[in-house]
N, C-alpha and C positions, 0 to 999 in steps of 0.2 A: 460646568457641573456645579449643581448647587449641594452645599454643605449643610445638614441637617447635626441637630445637638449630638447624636448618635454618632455621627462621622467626627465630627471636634473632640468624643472623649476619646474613640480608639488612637485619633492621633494623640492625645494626651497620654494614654496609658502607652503608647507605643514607644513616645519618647522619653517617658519614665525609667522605662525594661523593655527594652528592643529584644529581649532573648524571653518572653513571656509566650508561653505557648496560644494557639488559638483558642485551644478551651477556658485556658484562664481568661485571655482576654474576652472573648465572648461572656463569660459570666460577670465581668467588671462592666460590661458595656448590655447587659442584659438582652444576651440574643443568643442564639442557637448556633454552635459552631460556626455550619456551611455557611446563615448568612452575612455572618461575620464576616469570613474567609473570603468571599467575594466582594465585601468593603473594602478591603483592607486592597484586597488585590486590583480594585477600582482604584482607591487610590493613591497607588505606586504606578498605576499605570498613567495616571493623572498628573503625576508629578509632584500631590502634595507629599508626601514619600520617597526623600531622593536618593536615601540610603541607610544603613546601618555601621554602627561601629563602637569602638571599645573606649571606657572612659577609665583614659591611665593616671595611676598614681605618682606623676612626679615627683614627689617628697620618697619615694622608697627607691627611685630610679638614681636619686642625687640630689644636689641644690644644682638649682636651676636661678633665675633671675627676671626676674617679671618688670619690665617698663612701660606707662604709658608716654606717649612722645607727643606734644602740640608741633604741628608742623605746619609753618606760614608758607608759599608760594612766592616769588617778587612779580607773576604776570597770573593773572586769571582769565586764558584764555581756554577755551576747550582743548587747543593744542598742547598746552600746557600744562592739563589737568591730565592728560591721555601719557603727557610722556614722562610724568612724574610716577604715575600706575602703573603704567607698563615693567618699569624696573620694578615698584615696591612690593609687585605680585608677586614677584621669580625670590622675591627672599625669603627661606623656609621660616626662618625667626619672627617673621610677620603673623600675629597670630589673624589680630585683628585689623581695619582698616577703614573708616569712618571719615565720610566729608560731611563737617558740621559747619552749623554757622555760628557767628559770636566773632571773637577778636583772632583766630586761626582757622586755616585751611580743613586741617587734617586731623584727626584722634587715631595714632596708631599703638596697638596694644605688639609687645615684642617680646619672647621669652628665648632666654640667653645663657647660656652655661655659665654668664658671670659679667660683669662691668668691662673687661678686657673686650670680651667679643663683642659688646653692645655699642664699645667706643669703637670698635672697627669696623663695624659695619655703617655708625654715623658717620663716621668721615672718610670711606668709603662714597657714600650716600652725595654728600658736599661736594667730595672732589671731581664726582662725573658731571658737575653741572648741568643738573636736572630741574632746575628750577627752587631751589630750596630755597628763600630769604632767610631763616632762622629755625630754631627748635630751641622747645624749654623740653626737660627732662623728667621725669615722676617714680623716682624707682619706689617700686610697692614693696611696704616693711612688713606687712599680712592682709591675708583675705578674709578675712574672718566671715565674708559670705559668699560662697559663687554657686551658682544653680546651674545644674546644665540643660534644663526643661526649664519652658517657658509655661507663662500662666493660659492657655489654651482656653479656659473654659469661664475664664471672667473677661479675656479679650476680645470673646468672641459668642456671648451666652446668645444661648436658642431660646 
C-alpha cells in the first residue's frame, strides 16, 4: 500500500489525539467524513495503526526514576544478542531498548519507583549471566523535552 500526503497527516493527527473524532479529523485532513473513515480504517487494517492508548502523567502518579543504561555485551553473537533480549523484554521497567552502534551494545531507557529498584534489577541482570561485560549509568535530572508524536509530515513530505 502506497501512502499519499493525505494518509501521513491522518496518521499525524491521529497520533497527536487518538480520541479526535472523525469529523474533526477529516476537516484537519480536508475530506469528507466517510472518506476519511475508510482511510483510517485502511489503515489499521494495514498495520500502520497498531493501536491506541492513554498518555499518563507520572509526575501526579509519584516520583518515579528515569535511567538511560549503556550496556556492552562480552560475545557478539546472534546467540548472544537473542539471549540478552529475551530476558530484557520480560522486564516491565524496560521502557525503551535500542541496539546502537559506537563504543556499546545497547541504549536502554528504564523507569523505576527509585535508585533501590533500578540497582535491583541491574544486578539482578549481572547475576543471571546473560552476557553483560559492563553498564555505565545516566540517571535523568529533567526532561525538559519529550514528544510523544513523531514528526510525520517533514519525515515523510508528499
Amino acid at each position: 500500500m502506497k501512502l499519499d500526503r493525505i494518509d501521513i497527516k491522518i496518521l499525524y493527527e491521529l497520533q497527536r489525539n487518538g480520541r479526535i473524532t472523525n469529523v474533526e479529523l477529516a476537516e484537519l485532513v480536508a475530506l469528507s467524513p466517510s472518506p476519511c473513515l475508510m482511510r483510517v480504517k485502511r489503515l489499521q487494517a494495514e498495520g500502520y495503526i497498531e493501536g491506541y492508548s492513554a498518555q499518563i502523567n507520572l509526575a501526579k502518579l509519584g516520583q518515579t526514576l528515569t535511567v538511560f543504561t549503556e550496556i556492552t555485551l562480552k560475545n557478539h553473537r546472534q546467540i548472544d544478542f537473542a539471549r540478552f533480549l529475551n530476558v530484557v523484554e520480560k522486564i516491565d521497567q524496560v521502557i525503551e531498548c535500542h541496539l546502537v552502534s559506537g563504543g556499546y551494545d545497547y541504549l536502554i531507557k528504564f523507569v523505576t519507583a527509585g535508585i533501590g529498584e533500578y540497582q535491583t534489577i541491574m544486578e539482578r541482570l549481572t547475576d543471571m549471566d546473560i552476557g553483560i561485560d559492563k553498564y555505565f549509568s545516566f540517571v535523568v535530572l529533567k526532561s525538559p523535552i519529550v514528544k510523544a508524536h513523531m514528526p510525520l509530515t517533514s519525515l515523510f513530505p508528499m
